[in-house]
TIPA-313421 format. One record per residue: residue in one letter; chain; z, x, y of N, C-alpha, C in turn; residue number from 1. Coordinates in nm, 3 decimals. Atoms other than C-alpha are relative to their C-alpha. Example, Ala and Ser with C-alpha at 12.3 -4.5 7.8 and 13.67 -1.06 7.14 Angstrom:
residu:A chaine:A npz:0.000 npx:0.089 npy:-0.119 capz:0.780 capx:1.230 capy:-0.450 cpz:0.000 cpx:0.090 cpy:0.120 num:1
residu:S chaine:A npz:-0.006 npx:-0.082 npy:-0.119 capz:0.714 capx:1.367 capy:-0.106 cpz:0.073 cpx:-0.077 cpy:0.109 num:2
END
This chain:
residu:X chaine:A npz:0.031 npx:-0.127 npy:-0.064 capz:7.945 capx:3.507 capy:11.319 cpz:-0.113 cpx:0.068 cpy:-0.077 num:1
residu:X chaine:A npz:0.139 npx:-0.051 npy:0.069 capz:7.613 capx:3.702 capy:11.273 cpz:0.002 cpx:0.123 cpy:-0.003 num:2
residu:X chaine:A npz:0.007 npx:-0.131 npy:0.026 capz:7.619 capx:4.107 capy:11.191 cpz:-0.140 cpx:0.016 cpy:0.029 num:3
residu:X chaine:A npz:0.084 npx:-0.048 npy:0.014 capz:7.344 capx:4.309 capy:11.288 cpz:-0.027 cpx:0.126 cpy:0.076 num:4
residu:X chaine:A npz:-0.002 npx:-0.162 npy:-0.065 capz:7.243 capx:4.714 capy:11.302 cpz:-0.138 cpx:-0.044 cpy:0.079 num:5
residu:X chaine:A npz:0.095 npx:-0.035 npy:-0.128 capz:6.985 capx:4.765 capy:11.603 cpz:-0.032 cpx:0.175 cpy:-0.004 num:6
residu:X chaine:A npz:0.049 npx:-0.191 npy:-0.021 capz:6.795 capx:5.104 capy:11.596 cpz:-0.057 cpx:-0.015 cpy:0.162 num:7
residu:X chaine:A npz:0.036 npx:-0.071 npy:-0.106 capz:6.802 capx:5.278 capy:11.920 cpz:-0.032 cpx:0.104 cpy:0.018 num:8
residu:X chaine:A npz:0.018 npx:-0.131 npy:0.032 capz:6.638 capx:5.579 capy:11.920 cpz:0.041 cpx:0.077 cpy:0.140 num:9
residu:X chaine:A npz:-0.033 npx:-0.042 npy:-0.140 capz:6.713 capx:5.637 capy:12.298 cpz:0.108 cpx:0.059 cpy:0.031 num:10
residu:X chaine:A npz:-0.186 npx:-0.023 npy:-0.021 capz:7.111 capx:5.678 capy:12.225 cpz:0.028 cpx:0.220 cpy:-0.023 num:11
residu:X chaine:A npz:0.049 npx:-0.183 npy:-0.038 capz:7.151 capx:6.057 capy:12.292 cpz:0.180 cpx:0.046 cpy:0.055 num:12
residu:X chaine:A npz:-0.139 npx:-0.095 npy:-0.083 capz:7.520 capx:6.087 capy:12.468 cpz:0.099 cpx:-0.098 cpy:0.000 num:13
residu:X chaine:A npz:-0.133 npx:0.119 npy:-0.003 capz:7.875 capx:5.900 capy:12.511 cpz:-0.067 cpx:-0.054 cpy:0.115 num:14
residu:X chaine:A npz:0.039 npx:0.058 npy:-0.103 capz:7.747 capx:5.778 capy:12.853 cpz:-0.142 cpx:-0.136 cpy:-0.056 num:15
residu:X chaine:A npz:0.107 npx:0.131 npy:0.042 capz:7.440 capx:5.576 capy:12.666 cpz:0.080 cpx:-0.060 cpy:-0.077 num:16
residu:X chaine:A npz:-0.055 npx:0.093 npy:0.091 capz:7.667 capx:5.413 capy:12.382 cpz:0.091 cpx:-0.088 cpy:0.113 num:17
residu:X chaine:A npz:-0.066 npx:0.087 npy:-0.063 capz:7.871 capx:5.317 capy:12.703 cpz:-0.040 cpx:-0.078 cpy:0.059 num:18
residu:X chaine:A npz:0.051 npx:0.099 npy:-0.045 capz:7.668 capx:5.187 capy:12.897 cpz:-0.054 cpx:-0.150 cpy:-0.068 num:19
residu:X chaine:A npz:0.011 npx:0.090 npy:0.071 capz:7.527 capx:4.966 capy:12.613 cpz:0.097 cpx:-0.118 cpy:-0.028 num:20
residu:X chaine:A npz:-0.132 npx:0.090 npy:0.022 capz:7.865 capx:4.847 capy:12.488 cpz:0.033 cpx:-0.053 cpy:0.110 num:21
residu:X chaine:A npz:-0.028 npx:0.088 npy:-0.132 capz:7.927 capx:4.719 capy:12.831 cpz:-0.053 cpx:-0.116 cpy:0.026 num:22
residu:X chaine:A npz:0.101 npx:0.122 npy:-0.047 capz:7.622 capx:4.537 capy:12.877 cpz:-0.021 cpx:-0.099 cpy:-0.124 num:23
residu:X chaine:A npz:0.008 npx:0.135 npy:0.128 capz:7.661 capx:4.367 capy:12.517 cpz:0.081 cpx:-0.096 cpy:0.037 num:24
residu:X chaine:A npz:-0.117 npx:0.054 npy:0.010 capz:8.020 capx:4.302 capy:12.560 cpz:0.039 cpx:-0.098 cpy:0.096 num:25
residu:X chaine:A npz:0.024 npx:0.123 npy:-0.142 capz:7.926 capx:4.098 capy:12.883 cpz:-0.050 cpx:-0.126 cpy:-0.055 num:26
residu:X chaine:A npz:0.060 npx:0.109 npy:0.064 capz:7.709 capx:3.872 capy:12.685 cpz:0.107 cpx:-0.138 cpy:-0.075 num:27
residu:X chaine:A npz:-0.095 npx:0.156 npy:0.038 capz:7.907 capx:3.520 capy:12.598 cpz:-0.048 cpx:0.016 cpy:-0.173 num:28
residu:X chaine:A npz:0.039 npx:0.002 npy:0.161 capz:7.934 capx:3.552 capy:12.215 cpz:-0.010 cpx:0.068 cpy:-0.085 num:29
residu:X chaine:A npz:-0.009 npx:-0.156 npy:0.091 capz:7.914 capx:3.927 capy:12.128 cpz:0.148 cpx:0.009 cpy:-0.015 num:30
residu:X chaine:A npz:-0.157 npx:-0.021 npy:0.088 capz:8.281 capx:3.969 capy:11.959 cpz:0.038 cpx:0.152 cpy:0.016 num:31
residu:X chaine:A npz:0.038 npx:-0.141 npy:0.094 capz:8.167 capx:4.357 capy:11.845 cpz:-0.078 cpx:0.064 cpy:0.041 num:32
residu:X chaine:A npz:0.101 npx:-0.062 npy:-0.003 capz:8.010 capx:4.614 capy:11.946 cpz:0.030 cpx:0.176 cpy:-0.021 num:33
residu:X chaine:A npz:-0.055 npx:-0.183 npy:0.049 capz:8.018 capx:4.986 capy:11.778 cpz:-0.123 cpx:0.075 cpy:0.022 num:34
residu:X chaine:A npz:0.190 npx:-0.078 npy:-0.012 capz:7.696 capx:5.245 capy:11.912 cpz:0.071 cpx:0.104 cpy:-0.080 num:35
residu:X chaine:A npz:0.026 npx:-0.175 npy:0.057 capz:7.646 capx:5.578 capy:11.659 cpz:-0.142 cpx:0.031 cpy:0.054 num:36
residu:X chaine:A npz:0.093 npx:-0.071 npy:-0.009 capz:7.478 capx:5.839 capy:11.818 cpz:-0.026 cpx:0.091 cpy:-0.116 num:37
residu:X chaine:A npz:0.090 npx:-0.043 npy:0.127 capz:7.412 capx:6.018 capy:11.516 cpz:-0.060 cpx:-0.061 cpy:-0.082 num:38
residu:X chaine:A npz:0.118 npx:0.090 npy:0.085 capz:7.220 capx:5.717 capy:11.378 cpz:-0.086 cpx:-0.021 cpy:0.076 num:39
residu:X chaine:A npz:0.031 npx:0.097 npy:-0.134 capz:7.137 capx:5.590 capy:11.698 cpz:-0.043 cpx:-0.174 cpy:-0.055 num:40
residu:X chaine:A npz:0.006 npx:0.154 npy:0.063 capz:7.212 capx:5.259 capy:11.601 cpz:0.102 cpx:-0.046 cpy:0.065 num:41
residu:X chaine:A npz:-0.052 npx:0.074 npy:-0.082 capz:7.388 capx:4.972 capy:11.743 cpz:0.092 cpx:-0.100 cpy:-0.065 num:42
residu:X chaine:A npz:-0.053 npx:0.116 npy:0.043 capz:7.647 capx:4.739 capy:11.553 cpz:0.037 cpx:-0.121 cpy:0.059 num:43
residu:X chaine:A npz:-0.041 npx:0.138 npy:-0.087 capz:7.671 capx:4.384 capy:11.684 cpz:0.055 cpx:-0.101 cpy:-0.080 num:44
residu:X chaine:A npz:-0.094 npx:0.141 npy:0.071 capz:7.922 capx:4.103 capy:11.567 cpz:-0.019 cpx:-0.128 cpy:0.126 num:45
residu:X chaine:A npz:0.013 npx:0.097 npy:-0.110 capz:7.802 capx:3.786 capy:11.754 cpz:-0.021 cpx:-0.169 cpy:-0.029 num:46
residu:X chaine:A npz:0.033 npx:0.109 npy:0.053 capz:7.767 capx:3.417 capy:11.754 cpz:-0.091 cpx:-0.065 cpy:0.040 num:47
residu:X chaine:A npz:0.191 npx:0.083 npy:-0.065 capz:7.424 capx:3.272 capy:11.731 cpz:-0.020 cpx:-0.075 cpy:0.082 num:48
residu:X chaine:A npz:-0.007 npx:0.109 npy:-0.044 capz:7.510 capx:2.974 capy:11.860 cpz:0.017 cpx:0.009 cpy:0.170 num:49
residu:X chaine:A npz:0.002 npx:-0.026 npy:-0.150 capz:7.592 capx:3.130 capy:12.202 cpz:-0.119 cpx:0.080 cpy:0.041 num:50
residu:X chaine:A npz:0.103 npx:-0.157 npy:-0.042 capz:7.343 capx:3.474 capy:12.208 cpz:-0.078 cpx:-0.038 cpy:-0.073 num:51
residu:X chaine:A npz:0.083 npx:-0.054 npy:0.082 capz:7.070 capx:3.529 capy:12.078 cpz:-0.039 cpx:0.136 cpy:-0.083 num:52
residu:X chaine:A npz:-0.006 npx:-0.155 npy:0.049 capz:6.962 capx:3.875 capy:11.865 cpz:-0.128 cpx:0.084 cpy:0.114 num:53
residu:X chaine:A npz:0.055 npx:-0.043 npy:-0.127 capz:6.670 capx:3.874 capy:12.166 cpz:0.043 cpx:0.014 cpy:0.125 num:54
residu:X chaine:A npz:-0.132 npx:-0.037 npy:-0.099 capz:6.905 capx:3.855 capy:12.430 cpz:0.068 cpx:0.092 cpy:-0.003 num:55
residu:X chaine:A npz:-0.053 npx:-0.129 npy:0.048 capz:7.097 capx:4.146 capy:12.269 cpz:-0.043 cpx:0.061 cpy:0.025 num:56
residu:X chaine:A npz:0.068 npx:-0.033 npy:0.029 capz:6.813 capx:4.282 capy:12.230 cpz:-0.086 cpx:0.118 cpy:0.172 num:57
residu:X chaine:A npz:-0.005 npx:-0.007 npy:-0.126 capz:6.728 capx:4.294 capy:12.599 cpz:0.082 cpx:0.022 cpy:0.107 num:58
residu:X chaine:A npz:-0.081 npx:-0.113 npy:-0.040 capz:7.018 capx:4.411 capy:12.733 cpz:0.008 cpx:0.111 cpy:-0.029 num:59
residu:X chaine:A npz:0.054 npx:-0.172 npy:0.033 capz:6.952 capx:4.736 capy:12.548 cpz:-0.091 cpx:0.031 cpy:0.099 num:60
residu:X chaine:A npz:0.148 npx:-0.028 npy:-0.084 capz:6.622 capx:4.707 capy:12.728 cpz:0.050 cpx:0.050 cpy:0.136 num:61
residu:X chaine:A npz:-0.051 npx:-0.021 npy:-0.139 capz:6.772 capx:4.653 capy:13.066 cpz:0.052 cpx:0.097 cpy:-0.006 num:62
residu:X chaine:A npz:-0.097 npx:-0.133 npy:-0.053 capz:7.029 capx:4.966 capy:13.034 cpz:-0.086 cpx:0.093 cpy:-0.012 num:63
residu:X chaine:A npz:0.099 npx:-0.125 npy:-0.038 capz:6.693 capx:5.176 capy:13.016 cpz:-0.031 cpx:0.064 cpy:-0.165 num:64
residu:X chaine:A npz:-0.028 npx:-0.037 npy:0.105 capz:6.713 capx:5.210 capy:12.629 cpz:-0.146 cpx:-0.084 cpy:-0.108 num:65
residu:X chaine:A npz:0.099 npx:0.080 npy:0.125 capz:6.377 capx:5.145 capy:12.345 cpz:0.126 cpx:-0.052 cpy:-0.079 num:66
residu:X chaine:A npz:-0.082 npx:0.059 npy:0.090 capz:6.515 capx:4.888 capy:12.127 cpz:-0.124 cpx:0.036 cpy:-0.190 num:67
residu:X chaine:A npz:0.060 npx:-0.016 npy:0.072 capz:6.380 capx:4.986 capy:11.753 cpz:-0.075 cpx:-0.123 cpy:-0.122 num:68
residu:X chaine:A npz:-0.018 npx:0.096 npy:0.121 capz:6.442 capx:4.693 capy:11.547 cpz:0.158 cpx:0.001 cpy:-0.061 num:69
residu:X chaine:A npz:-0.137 npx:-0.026 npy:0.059 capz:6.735 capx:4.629 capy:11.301 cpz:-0.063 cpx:-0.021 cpy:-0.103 num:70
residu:X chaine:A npz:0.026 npx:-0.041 npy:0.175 capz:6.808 capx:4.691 capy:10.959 cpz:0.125 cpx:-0.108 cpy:-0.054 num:71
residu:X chaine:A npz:-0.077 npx:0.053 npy:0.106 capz:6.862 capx:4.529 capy:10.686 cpz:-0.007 cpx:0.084 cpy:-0.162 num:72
residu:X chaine:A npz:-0.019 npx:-0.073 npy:0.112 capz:6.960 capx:4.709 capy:10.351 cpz:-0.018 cpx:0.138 cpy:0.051 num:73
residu:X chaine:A npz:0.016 npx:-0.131 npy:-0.064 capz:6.939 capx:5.040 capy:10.570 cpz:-0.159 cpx:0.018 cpy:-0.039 num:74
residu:X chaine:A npz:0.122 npx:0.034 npy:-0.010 capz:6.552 capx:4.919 capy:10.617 cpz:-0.008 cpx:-0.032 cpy:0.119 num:75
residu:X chaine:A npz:0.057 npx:0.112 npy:-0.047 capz:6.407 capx:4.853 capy:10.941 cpz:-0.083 cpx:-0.079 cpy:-0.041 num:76
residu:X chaine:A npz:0.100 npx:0.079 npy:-0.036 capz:6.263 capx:4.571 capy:11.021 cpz:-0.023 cpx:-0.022 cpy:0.116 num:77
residu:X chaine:A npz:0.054 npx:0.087 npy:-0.081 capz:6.141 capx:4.356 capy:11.318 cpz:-0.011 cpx:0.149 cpy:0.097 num:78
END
């Protein structure tokens, strides 16, 4: 299993963390999924081997949401 935070800067209300978590939790392979709107960030528990972190990545997209990048060491990157 692969961990990874996702900055969303888009996340703004319970209705956006839901919609998200829906459209992860659909994905074959996501385990996990926790949104903070006061980070606006995205926790994902998933397995590579099924998802991808661009696939993830793009379901954010699709629910109408900038995807920022994710962090590592409370650093973005990508």
């Amino acid at each position: 299993m692969q961990n990874e935070t996702i900055s969303v800067p888009s996340i703004h209300c319970g209705n956006c963390t839901a919609s998200i978590e829906k459209a992860l939790t659909a994905l074959p392979g996501v385990t996990e999924v926790r949104s903070e709107i006061d980070n606006k960030q995205v926790h994902v528990t998933f397995d590579p081997s099924k998802v991808s972190l661009v696939k993830i990545k793009a379901a954010i997209e699709d629910e109408g949401h900038e995807v920022g990048g994710h962090e590592v060491g409370g650093h973005e990157v990508g």
